[in-house]
TIVEX-787693 format. One record per residue: x, y, z of N, C-alpha, C, O in turn; residue in one letter. Coordinates in steps of 0.1 Angstrom, whole numbers, plus 2048, in hexadecimal, padded with zeros to 3 digits. Layout:
N
+-----+-----+-----+------+------+------+-----+-----+-----+-----+-----+-----+------+
| nxx | nyy | nzz | caxx | cayy | cazz | cxx | cyy | czz | oxx | oyy | ozz | code |
+-----+-----+-----+------+------+------+-----+-----+-----+-----+-----+-----+------+
|   X |   Y |   Z |    X |    Y |    Z |   X |   Y |   Z |   X |   Y |   Z |    A |
...
+-----+-----+-----+------+------+------+-----+-----+-----+-----+-----+-----+------+
***
This chain:
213
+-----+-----+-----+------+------+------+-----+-----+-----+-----+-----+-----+------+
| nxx | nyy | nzz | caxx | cayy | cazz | cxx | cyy | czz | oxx | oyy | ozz | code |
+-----+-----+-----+------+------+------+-----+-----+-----+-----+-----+-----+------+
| 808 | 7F4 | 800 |  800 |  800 |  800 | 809 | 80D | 800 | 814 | 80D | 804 |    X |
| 802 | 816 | 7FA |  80B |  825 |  7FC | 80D | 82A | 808 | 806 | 82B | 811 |    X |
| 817 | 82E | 807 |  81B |  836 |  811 | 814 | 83F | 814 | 812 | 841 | 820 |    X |
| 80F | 844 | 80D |  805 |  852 |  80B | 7F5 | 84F | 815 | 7ED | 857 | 819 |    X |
| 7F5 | 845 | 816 |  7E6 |  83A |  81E | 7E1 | 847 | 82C | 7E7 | 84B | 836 |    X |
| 7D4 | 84B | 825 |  7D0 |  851 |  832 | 7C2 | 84D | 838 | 7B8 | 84A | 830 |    X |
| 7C1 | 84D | 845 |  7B6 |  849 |  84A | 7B5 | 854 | 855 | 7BD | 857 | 85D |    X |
| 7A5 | 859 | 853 |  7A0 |  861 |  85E | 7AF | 86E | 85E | 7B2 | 875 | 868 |    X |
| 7B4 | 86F | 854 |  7BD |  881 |  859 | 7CF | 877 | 85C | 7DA | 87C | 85A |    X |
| 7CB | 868 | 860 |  7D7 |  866 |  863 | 7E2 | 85C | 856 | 7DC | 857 | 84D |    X |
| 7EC | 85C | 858 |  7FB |  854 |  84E | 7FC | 84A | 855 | 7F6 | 84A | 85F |    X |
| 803 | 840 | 852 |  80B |  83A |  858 | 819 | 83A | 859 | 81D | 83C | 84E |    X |
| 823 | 838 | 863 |  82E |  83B |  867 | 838 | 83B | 856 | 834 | 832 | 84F |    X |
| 83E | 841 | 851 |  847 |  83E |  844 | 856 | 840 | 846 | 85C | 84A | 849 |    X |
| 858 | 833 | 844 |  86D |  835 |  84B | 872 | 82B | 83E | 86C | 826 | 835 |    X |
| 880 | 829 | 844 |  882 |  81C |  83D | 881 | 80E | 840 | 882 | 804 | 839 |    X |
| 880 | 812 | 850 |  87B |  805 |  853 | 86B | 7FF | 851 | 866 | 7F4 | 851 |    X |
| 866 | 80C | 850 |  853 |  804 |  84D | 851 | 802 | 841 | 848 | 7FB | 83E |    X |
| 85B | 807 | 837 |  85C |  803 |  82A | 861 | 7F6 | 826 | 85D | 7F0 | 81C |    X |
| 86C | 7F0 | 830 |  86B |  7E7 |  82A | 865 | 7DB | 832 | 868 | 7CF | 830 |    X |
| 85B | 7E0 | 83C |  853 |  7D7 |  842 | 849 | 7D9 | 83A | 841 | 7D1 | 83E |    X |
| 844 | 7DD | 831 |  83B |  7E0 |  82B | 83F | 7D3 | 81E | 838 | 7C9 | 81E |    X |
| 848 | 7D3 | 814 |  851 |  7CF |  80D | 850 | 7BE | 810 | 84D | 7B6 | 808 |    X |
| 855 | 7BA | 822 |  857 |  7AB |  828 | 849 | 7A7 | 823 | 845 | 79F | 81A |    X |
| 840 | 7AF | 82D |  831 |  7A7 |  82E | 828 | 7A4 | 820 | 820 | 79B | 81E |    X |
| 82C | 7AD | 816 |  826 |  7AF |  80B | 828 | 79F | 805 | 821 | 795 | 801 |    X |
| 834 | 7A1 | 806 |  83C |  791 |  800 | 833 | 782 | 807 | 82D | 77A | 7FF |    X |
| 834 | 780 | 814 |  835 |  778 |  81C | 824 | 775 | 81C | 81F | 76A | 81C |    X |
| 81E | 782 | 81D |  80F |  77D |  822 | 808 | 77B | 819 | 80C | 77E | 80E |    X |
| 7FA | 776 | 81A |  7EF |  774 |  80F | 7EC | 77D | 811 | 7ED | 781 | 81D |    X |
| 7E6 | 787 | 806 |  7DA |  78D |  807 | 7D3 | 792 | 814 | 7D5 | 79C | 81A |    X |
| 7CA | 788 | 816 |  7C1 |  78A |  822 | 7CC | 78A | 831 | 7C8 | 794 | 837 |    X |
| 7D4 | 785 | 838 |  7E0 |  789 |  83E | 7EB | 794 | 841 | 7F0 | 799 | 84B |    X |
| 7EA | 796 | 833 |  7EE |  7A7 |  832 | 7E7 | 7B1 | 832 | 7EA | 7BD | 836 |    X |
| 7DC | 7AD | 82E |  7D1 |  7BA |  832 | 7C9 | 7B8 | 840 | 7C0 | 7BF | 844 |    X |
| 7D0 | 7AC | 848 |  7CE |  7AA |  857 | 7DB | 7B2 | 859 | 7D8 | 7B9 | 84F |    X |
| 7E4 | 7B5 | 85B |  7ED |  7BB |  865 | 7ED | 7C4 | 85F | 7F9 | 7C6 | 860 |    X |
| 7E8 | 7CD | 856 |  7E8 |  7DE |  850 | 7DD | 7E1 | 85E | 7DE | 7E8 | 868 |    X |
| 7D3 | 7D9 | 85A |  7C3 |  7DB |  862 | 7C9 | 7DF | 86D | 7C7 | 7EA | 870 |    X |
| 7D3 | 7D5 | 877 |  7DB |  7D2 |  883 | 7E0 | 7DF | 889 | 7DE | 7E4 | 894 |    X |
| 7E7 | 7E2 | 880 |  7EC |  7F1 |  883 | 7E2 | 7FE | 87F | 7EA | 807 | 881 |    X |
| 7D7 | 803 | 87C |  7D2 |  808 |  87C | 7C7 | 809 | 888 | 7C4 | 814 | 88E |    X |
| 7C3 | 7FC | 88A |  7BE |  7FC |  895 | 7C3 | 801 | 8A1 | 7BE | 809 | 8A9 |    X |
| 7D0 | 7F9 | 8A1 |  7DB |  7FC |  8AE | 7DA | 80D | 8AF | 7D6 | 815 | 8B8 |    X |
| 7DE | 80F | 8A6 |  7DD |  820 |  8A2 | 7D2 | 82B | 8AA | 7D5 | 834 | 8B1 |    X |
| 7C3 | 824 | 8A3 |  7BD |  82B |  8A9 | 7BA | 82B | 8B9 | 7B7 | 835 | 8C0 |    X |
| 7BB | 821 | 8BC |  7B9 |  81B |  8CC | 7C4 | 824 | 8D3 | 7C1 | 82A | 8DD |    X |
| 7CF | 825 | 8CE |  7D8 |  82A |  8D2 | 7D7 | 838 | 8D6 | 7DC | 83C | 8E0 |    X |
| 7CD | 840 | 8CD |  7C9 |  84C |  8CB | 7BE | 84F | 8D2 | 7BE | 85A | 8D7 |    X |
| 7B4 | 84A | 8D4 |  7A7 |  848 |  8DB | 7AF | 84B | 8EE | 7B0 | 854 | 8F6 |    X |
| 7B4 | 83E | 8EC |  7BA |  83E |  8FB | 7C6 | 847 | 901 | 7CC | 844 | 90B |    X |
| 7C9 | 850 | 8F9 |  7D4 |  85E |  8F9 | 7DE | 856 | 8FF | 7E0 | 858 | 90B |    X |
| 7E3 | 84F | 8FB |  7F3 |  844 |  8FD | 7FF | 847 | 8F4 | 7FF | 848 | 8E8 |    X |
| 808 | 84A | 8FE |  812 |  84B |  8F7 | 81C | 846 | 8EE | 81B | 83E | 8F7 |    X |
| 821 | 843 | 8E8 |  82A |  833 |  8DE | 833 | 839 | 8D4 | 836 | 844 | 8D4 |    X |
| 836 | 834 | 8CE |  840 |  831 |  8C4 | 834 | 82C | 8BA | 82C | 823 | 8BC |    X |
| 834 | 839 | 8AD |  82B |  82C |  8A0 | 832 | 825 | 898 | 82D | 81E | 890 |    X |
| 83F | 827 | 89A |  84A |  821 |  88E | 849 | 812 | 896 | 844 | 809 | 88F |    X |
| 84D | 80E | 8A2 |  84B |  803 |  8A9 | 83E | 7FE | 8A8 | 83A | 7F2 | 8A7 |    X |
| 836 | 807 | 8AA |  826 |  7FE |  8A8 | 825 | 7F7 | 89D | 825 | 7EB | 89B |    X |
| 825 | 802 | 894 |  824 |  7FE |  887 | 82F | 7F6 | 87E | 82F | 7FA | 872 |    X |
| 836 | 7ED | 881 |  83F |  7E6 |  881 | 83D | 7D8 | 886 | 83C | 7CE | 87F |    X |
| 83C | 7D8 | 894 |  837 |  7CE |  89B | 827 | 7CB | 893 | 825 | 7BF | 88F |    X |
| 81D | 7D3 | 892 |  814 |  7CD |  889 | 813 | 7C9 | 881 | 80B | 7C0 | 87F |    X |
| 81C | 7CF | 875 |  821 |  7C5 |  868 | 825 | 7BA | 868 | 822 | 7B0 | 861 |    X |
| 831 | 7BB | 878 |  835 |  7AC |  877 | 830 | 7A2 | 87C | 834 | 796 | 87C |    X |
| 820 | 7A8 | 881 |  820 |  79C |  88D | 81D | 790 | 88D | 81D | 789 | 896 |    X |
| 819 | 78C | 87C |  814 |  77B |  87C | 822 | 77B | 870 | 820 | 774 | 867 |    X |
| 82B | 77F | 871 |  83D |  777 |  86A | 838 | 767 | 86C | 837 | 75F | 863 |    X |
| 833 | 764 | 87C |  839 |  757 |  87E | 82F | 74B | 87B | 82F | 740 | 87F |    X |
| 824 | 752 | 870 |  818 |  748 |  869 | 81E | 749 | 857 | 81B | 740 | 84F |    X |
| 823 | 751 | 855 |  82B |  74B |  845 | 833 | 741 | 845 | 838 | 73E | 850 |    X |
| 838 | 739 | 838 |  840 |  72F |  838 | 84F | 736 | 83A | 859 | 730 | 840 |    X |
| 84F | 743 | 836 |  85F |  744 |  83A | 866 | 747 | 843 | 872 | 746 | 844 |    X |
| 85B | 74D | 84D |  860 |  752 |  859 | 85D | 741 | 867 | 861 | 73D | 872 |    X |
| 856 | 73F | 860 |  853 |  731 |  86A | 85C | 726 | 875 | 85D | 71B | 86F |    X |
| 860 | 727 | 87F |  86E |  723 |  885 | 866 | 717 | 88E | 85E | 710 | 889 |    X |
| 868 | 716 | 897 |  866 |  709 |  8A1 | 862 | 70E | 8AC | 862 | 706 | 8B6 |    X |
| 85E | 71B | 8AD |  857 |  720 |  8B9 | 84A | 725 | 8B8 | 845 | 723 | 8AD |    X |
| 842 | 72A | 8C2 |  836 |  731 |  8C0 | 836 | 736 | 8B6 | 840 | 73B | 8B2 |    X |
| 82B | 736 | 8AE |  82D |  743 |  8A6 | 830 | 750 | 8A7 | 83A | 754 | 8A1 |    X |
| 82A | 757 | 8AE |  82D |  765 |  8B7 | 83A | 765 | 8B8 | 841 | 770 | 8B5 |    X |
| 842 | 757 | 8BD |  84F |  760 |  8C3 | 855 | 757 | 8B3 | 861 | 75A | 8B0 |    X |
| 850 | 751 | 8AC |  859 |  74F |  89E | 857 | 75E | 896 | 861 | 761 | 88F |    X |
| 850 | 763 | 896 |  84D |  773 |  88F | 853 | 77C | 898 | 85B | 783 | 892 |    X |
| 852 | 77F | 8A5 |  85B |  786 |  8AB | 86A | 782 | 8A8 | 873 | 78A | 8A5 |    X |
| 86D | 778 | 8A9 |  883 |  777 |  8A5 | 87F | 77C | 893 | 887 | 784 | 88E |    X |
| 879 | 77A | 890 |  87B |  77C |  884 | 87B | 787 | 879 | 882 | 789 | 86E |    X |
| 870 | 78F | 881 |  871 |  7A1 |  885 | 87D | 7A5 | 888 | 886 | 7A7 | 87F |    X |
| 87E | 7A4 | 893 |  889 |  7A7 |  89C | 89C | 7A6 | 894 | 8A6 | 7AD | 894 |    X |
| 899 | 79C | 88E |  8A5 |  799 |  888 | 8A4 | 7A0 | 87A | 8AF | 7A5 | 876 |    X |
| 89A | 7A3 | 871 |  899 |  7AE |  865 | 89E | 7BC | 86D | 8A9 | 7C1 | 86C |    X |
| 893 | 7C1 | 874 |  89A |  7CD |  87D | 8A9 | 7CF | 87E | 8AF | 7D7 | 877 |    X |
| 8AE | 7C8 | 885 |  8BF |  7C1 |  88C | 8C5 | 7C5 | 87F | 8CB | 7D0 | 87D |    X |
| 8C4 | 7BD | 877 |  8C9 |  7BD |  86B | 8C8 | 7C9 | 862 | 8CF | 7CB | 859 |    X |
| 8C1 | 7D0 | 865 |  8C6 |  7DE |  85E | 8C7 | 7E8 | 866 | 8C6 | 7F2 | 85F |    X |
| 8C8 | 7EB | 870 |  8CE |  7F3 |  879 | 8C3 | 7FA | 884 | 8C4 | 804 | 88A |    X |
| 8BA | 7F3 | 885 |  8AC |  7F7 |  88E | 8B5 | 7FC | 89C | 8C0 | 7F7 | 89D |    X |
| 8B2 | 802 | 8A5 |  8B7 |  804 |  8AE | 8B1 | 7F8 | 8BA | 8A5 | 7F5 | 8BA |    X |
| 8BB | 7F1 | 8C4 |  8B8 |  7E1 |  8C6 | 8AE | 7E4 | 8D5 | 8A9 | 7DB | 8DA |    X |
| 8AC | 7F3 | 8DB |  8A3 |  7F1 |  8E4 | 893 | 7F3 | 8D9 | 889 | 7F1 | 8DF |    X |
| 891 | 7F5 | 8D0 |  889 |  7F6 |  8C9 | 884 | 7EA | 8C3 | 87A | 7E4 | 8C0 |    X |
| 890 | 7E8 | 8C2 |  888 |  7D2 |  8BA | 886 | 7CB | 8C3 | 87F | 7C2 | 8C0 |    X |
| 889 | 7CC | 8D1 |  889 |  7C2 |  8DC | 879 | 7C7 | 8DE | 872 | 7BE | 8E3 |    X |
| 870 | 7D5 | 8DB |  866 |  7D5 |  8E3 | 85E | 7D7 | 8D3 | 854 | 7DF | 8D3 |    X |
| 861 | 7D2 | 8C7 |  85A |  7C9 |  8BD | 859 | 7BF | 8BD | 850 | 7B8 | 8BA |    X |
| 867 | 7BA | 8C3 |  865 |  7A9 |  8C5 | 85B | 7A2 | 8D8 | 856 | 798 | 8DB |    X |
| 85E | 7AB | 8DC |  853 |  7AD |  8EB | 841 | 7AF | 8E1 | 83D | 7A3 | 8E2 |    X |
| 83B | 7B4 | 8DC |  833 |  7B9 |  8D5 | 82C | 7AF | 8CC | 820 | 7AD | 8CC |    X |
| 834 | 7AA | 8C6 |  833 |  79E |  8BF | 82B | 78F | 8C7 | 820 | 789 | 8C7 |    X |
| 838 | 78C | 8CF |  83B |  781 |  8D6 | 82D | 77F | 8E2 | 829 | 774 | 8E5 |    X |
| 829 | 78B | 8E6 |  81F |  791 |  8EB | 80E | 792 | 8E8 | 804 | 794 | 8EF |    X |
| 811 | 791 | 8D6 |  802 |  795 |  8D3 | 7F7 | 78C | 8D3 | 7ED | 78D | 8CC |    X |
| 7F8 | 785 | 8DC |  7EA |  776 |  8DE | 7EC | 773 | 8ED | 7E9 | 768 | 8F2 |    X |
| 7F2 | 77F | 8F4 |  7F4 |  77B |  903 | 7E7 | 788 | 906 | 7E7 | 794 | 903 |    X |
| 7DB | 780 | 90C |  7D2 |  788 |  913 | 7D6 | 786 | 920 | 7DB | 77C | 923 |    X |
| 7D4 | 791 | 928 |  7D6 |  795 |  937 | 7E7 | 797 | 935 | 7EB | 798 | 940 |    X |
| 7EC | 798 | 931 |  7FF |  79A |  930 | 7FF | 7A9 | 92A | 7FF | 7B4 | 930 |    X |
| 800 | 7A6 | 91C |  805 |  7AF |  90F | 7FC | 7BC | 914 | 804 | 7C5 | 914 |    X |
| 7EF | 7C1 | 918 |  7E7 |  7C9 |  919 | 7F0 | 7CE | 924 | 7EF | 7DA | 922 |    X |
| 7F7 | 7CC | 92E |  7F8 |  7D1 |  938 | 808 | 7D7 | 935 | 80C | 7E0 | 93B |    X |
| 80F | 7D0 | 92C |  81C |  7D7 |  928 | 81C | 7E3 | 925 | 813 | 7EB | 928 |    X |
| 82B | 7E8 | 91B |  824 |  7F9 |  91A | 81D | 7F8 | 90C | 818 | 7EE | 907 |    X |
| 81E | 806 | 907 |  813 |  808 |  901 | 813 | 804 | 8F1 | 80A | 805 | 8E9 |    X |
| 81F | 7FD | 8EF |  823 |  7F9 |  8DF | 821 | 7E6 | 8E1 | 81D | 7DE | 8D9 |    X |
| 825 | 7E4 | 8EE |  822 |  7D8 |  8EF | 80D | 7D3 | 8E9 | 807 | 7CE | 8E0 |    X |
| 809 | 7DB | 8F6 |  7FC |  7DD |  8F7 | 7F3 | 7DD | 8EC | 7EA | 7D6 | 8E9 |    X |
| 7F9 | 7E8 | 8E6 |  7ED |  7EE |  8D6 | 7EE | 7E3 | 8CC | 7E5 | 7E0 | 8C4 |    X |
| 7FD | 7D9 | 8CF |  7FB |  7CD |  8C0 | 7F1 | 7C6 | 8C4 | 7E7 | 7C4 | 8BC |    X |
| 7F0 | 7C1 | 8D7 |  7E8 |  7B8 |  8D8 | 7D8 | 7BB | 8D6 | 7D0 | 7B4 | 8CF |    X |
| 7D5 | 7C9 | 8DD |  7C9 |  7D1 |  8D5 | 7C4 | 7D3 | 8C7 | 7B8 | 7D3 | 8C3 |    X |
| 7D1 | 7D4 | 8BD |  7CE |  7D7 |  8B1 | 7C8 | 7CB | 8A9 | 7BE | 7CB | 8A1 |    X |
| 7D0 | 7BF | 8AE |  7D1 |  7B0 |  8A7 | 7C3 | 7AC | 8A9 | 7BD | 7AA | 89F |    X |
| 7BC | 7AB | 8B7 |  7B2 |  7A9 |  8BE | 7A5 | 7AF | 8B8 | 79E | 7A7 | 8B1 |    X |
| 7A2 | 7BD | 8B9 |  79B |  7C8 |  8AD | 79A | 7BA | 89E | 790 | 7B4 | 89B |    X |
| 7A0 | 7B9 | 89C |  7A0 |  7B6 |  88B | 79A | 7A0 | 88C | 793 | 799 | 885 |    X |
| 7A0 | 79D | 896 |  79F |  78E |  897 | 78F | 78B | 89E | 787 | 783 | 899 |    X |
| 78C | 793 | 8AC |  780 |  790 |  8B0 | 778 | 79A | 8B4 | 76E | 797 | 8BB |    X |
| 77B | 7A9 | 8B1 |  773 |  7B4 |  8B2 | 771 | 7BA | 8BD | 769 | 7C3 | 8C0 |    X |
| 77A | 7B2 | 8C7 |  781 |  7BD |  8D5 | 784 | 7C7 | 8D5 | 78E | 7CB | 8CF |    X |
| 77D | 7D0 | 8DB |  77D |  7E0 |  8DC | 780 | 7E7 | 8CF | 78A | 7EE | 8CC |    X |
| 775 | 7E3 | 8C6 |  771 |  7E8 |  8BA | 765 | 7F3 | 8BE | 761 | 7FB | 8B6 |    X |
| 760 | 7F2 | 8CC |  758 |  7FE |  8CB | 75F | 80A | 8D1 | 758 | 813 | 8D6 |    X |
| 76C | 80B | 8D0 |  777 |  814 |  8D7 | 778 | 81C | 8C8 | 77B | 828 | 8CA |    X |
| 777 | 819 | 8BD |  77A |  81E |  8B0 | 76B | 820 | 8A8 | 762 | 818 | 8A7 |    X |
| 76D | 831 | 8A0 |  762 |  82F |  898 | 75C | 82B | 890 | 763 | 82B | 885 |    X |
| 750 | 828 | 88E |  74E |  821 |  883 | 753 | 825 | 872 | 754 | 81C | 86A |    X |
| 756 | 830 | 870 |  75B |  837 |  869 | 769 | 833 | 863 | 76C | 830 | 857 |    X |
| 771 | 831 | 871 |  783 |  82F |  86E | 77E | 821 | 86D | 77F | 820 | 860 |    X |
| 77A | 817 | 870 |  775 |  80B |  871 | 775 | 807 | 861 | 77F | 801 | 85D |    X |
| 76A | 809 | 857 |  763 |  80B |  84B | 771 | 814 | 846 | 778 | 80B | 841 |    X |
| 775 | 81C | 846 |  77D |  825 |  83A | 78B | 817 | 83E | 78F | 811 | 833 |    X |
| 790 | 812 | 848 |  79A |  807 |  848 | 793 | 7FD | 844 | 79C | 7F5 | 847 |    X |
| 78C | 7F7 | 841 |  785 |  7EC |  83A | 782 | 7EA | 82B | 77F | 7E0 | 825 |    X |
| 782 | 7F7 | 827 |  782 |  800 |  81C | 78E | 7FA | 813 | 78D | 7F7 | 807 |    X |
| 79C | 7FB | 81B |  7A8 |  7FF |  816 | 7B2 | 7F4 | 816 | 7BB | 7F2 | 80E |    X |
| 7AA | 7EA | 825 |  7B3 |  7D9 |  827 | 7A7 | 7D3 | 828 | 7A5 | 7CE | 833 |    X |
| 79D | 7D0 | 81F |  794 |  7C7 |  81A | 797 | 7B8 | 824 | 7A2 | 7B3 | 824 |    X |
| 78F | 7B5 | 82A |  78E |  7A8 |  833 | 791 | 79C | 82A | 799 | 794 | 82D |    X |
| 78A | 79C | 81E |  78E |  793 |  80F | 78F | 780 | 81B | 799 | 77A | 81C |    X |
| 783 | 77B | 821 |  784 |  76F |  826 | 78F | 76E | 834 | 793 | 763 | 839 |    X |
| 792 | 776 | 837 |  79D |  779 |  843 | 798 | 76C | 84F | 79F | 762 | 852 |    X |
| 78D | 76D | 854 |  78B |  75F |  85D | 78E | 753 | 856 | 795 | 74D | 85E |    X |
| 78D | 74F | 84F |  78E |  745 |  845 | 79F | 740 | 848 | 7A4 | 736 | 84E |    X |
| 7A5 | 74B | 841 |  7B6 |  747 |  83E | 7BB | 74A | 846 | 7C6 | 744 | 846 |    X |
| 7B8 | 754 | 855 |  7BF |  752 |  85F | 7BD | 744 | 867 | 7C5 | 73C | 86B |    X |
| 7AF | 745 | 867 |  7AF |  736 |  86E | 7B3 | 72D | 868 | 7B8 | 725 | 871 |    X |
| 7B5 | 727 | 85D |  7C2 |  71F |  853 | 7CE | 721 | 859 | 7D3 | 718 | 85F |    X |
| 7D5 | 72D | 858 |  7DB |  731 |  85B | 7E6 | 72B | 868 | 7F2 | 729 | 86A |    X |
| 7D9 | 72B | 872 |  7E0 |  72B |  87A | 7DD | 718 | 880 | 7E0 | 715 | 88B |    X |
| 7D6 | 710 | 875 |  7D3 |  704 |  877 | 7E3 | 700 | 870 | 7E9 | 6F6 | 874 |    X |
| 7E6 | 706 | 86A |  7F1 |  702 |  860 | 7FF | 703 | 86D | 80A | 6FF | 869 |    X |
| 7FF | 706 | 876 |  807 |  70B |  87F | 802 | 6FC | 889 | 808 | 6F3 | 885 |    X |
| 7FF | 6FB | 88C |  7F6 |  6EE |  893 | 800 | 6E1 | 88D | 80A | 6DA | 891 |    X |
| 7F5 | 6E3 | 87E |  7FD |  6D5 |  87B | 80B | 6D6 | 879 | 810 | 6CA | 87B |    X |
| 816 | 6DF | 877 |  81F |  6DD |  879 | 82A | 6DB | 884 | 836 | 6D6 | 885 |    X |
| 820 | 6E1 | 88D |  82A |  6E9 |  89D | 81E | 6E2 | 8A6 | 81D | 6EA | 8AF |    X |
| 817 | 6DB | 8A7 |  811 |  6D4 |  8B3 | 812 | 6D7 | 8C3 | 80A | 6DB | 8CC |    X |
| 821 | 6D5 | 8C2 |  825 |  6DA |  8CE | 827 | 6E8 | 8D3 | 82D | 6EB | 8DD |    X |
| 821 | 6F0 | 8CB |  820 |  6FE |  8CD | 811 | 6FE | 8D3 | 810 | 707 | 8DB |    X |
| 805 | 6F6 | 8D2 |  7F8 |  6F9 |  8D4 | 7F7 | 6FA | 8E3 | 7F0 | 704 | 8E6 |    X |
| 7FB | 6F2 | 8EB |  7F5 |  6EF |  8F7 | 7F1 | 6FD | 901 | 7FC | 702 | 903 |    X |
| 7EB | 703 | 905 |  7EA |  70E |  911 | 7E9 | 716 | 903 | 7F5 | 71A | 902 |    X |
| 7E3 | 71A | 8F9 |  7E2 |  723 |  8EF | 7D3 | 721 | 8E9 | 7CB | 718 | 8EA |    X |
| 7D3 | 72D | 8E2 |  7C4 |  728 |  8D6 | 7C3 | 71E | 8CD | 7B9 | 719 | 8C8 |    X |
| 7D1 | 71B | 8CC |  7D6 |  713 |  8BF | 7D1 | 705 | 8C3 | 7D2 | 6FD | 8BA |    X |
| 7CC | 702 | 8D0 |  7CA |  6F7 |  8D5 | 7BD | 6F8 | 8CA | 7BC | 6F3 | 8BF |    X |
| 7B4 | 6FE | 8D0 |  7A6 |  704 |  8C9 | 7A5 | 6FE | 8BC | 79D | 6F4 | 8BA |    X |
| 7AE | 706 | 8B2 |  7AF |  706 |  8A6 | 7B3 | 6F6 | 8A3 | 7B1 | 6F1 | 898 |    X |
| 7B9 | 6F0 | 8AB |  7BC |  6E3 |  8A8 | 7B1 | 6DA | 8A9 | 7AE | 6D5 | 89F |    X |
| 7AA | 6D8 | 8B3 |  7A1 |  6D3 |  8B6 | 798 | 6D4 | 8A9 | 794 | 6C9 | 8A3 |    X |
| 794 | 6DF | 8A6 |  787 |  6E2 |  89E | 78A | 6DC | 88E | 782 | 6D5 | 888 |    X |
| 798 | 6E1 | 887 |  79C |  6E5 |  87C | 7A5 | 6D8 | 879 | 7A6 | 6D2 | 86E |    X |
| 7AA | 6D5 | 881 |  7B9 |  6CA |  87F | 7B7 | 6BA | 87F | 7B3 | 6B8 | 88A |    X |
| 7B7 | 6B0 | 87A |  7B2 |  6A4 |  879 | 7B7 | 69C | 882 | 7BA | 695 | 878 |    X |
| 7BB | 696 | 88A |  7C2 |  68D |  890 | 7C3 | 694 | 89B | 7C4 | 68D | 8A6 |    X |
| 7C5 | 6A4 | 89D |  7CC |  6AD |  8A8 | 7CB | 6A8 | 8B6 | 7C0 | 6A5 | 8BB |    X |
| 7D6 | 6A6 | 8BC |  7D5 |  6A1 |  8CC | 7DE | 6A7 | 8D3 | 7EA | 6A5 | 8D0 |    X |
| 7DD | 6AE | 8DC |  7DE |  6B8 |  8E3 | 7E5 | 6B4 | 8F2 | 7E0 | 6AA | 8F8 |    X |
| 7EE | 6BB | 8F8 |  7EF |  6B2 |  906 | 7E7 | 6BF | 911 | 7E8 | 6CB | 912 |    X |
| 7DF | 6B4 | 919 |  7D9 |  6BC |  927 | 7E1 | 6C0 | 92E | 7EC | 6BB | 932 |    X |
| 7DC | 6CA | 932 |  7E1 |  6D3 |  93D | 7E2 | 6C4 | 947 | 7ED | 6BE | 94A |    X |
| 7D4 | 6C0 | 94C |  7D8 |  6BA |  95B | 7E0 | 6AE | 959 | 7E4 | 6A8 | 963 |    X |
| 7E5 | 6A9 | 94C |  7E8 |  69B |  94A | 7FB | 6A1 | 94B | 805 | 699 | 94F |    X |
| 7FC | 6AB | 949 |  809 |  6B1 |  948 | 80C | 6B1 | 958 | 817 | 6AC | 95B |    X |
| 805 | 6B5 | 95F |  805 |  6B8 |  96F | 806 | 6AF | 975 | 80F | 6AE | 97E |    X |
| 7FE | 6A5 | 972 |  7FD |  698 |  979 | 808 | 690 | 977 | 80C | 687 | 97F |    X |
| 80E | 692 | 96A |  81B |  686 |  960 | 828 | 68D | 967 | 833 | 68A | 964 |    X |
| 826 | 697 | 96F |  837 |  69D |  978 | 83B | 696 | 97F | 836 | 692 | 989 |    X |
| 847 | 694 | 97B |  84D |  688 |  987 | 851 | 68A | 993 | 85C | 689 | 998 |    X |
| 846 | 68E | 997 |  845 |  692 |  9A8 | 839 | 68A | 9AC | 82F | 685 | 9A5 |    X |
| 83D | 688 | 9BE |  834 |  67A |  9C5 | 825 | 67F | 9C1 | 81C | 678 | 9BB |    X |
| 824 | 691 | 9C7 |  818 |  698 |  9C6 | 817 | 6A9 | 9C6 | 80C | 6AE | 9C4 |    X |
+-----+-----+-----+------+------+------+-----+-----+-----+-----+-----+-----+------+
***
């Protein structure tokens, strides 16, 4: 999308590093994915504005581009997803000269954005991904934003089947990473979406410690 993108009077951040976060995600995501983390940061945006919070938008808006890295095939590593897209942010940043307390609280941001009760209480760049992501996935504190910014951003990152291929998306993360589900949504997603999916219990984990009691 252009640089030039205005919504409600506002831009989005334009540097060289959102340029070429702009550049990564275009590559890596479908369609409907990338016009989830544009949505991400706009949202974040306005919430941000609503609630007169202070931040960094080059970090917000960074961390929201990157924040599903770790549901593409190239960024995909052996960990959560979150924290496979946070190293993997983190290390694009690194690599061209981001300043490193600034990638640590993209890669915090990231690693963070599916932690309810945690990420909300961090500061305010952490906070807004988890808010922003949330807004666009299940319509949490969508009545904080107006209908207006809502529709003119919908306008611009078309939903184009977004429940659909996220939840693929993140079934596709399941069947590969299994061991990533347990204590997560992904358990969820496995259950419903995944054929065979078998999951380990919380109490069977508790009980299986090799301790007397």
């Amino acid at each position: 999308m252009s640089t030039l993108v205005n919504i409600g009077g506002i831009t989005a951040p334009d540097s060289g590093f959102t340029r070429q976060a702009r550049s990564v995600v275009e590559r890596v995501h479908s369609p409907a994915l990338l016009n989830h983390v544009h949505r991400t940061w706009w949202f974040a945006e306005f919430l941000g504005r609503t609630r007169g919070l202070k931040y960094d938008r080059e970090v917000v808006y960074l961390a929201a581009l990157f924040h599903d890295l770790g549901l593409t095939d190239e960024f995909s590593a052996d960990q959560r997803f979150e924290v496979d897209g946070a190293d993997a942010a983190s290390g694009i940043l690194l690599a061209h000269g981001y300043p490193e307390s600034k990638a640590e609280l993209v890669w915090d941001a990231i690693a963070l954005h599916s932690s309810a009760g945690i990420a909300d209480r961090k500061q305010p760049e952490i906070a807004l991904i988890y808010m922003g992501a949330h807004v666009d996935v299940f319509g949490m504190r969508l009545d904080e934003i107006t209908p207006a910014l809502v529709d003119d951003t919908l306008a611009l990152y078309p939903r184009i089947g977004f429940k659909a291929a996220f939840t693929e998306a993140l079934a596709e993360v399941v069947r590969k990473k299994p061991y990533t589900a347990p204590g997560t949504g992904l358990a969820d997603i496995g259950r419903r979406h995944v054929h065979g999916f078998e999951c380990a219990n919380v109490c069977d984990l508790i009980n299986h410690a090799p301790f007397e009691s």
